[in-house]
TIDREN-663353 format. One record per atom (N, C-alpha, C): residue in one letter; z, x, y. Coordinates in steps of 0.05 Angstrom, whole numbers, plus 5000, padded with zeros to 4 digits. Example, Ala and Ser with C-alpha at 12.3 -4.5 7.8 and 13.67 -1.06 7.14 Angstrom:
<pts>
A515652644886/A515652464910/A515652644934/S514252574955/S514352734979/S515752585001/
</pts>
This chain:
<pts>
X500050174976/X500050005000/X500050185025/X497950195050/X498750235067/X500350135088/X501850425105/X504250315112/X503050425146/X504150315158/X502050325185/X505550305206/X505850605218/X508350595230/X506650655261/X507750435275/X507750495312/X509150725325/X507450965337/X508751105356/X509051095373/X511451165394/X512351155419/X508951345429/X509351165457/X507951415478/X508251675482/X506751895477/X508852065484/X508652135512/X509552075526/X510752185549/X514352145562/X515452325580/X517352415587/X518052395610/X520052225623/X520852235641/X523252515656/X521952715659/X523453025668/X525452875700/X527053145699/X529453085718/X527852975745/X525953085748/X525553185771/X523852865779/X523352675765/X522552425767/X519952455757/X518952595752/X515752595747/X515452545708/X513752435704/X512852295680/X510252495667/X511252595650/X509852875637/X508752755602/X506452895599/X505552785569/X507953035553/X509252925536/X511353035519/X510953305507/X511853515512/X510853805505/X509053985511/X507453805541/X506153945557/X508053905588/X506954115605/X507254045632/X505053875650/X504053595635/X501353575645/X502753245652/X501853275684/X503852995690/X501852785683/X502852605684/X501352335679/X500052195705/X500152365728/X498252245751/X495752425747/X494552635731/X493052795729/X491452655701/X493452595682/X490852445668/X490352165672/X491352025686/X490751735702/X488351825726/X489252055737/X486152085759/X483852145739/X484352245726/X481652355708/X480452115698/X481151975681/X481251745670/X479951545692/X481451525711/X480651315734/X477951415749/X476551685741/X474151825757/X472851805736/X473351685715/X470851575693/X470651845667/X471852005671/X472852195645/X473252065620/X472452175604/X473152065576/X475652265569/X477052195539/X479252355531/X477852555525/X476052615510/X474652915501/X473753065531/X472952955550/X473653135572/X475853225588/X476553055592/X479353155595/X482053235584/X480553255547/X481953525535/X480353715541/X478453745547/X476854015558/X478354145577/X479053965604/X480154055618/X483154105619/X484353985595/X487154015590/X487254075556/X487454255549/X487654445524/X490254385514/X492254365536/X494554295520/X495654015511/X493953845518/X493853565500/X492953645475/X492753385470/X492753305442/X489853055445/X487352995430/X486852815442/X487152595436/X489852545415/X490852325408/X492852295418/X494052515431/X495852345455/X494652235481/X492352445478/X490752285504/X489351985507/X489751905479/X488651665477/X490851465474/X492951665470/X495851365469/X497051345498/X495851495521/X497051535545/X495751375555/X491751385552/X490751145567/X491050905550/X492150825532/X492750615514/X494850535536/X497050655539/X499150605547/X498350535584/X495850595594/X496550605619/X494850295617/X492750235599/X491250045599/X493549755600/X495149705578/X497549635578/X499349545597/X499549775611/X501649755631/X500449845659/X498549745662/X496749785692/X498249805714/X499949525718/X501749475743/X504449695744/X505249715725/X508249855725/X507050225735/X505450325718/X503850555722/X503150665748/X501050385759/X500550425781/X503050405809/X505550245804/X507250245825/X508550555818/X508550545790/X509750955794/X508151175809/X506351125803/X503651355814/X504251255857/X504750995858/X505050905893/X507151145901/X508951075882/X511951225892/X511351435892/X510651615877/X509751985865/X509252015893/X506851865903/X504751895922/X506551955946/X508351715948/X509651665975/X512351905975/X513051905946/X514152255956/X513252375961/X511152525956/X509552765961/X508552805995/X508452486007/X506852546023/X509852606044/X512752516033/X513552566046/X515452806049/X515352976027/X515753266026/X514053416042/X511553376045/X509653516062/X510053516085/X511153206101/X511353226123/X514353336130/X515753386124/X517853536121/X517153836125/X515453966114/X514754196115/X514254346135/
</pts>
């Protein structure tokens, strides 16, 4: 009989608030832009070696999924960043 077990996403929420694919340093606003500029997962394991491209396909699984929640994280990322800069 096959037995067909569900994996978590892998990605990681690090201290620092940013949302990383699990065992890389590769945040999850980097493969959501790729993704969102019409990249496929085999390109953008090209351009990211340290995926996996079956994590890369459970990440846009996961972003397809969860579009709204994703996208208000990626607002926030944004709206820090822009406001560390101006700080600078």
């Amino acid at each position: 009989m096959l037995r067909f077990e569900a994996t978590p996403c892998p990605v990681v929420l690090g201290a620092d608030g940013a949302i990383r694919v699990r065992g890389t340093g590769v945040e999850l606003e980097l493969l959501v832009a790729a993704f969102d500029a019409g990249a496929t997962p085999e390109q953008i394991l090209h351009h990211r070696p340290a995926l996996s491209l079956a994590s890369i396909h459970a990440v846009i699984s996961y972003v397809l999924t969860q579009r709204e929640g994703v996208d208000r994280y990626l607002r926030q990322r944004a709206d820090v960043s822009r406001a560390v800069s101006a700080s600078v």
